[in-house]
C-alpha positions in Angstrom: 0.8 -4.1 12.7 3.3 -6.7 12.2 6.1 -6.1 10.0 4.7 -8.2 6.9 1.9 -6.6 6.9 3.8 -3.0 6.9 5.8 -3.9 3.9 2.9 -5.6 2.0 0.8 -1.8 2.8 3.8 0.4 2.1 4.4 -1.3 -1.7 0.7 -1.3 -2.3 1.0 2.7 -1.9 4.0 3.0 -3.4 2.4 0.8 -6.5 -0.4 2.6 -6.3 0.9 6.1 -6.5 3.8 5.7 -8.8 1.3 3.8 -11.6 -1.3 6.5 -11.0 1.0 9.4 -11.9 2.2 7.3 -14.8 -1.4 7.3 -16.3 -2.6 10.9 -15.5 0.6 12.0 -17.2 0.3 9.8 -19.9 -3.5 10.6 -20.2 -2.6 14.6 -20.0 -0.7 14.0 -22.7 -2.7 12.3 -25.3 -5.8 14.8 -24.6 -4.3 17.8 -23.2 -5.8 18.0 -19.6 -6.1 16.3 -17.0 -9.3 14.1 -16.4 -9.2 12.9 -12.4 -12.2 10.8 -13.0 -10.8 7.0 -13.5 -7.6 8.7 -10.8 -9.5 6.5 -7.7 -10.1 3.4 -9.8 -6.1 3.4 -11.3 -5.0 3.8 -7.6 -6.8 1.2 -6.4 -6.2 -1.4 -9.1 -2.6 -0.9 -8.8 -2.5 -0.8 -5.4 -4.2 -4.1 -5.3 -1.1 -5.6 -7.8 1.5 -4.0 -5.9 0.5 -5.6 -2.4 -0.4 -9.2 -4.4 3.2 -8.9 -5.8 4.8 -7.8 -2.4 2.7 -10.7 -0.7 4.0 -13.2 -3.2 7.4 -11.4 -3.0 7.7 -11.8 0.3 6.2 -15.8 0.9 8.6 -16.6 -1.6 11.5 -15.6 0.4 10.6 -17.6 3.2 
């Protein structure tokens, strides 16, 4: 794996993770429990953003 392609997958999970736990927190604490059915769809949605960003991060830089 070359090294763009490492930095692209580590900020998608970063991204992915960090948004995801936003969201079930923020979604605990408007209803009072937690609900880990839209969990897989949050991750992956942000994940996608975070790797577009880091893509577009990183051709920008060049």
């Amino acid at each position: 794996m070359s090294e763009q392609n490492r930095l692209i997958a580590v900020g998608a999970l970063k991204n992915g993770i960090f948004w995801s736990a936003v969201l079930l927190l923020l979604t605990y604490f408007k209803n009072g429990l937690i609900n880990l059915n839209y969990l897989p769809l949050w991750f992956v949605f942000f994940a996608l953003t975070g790797a577009v960003r880091k893509y577009y991060l990183l051709k920008r830089k060049k």
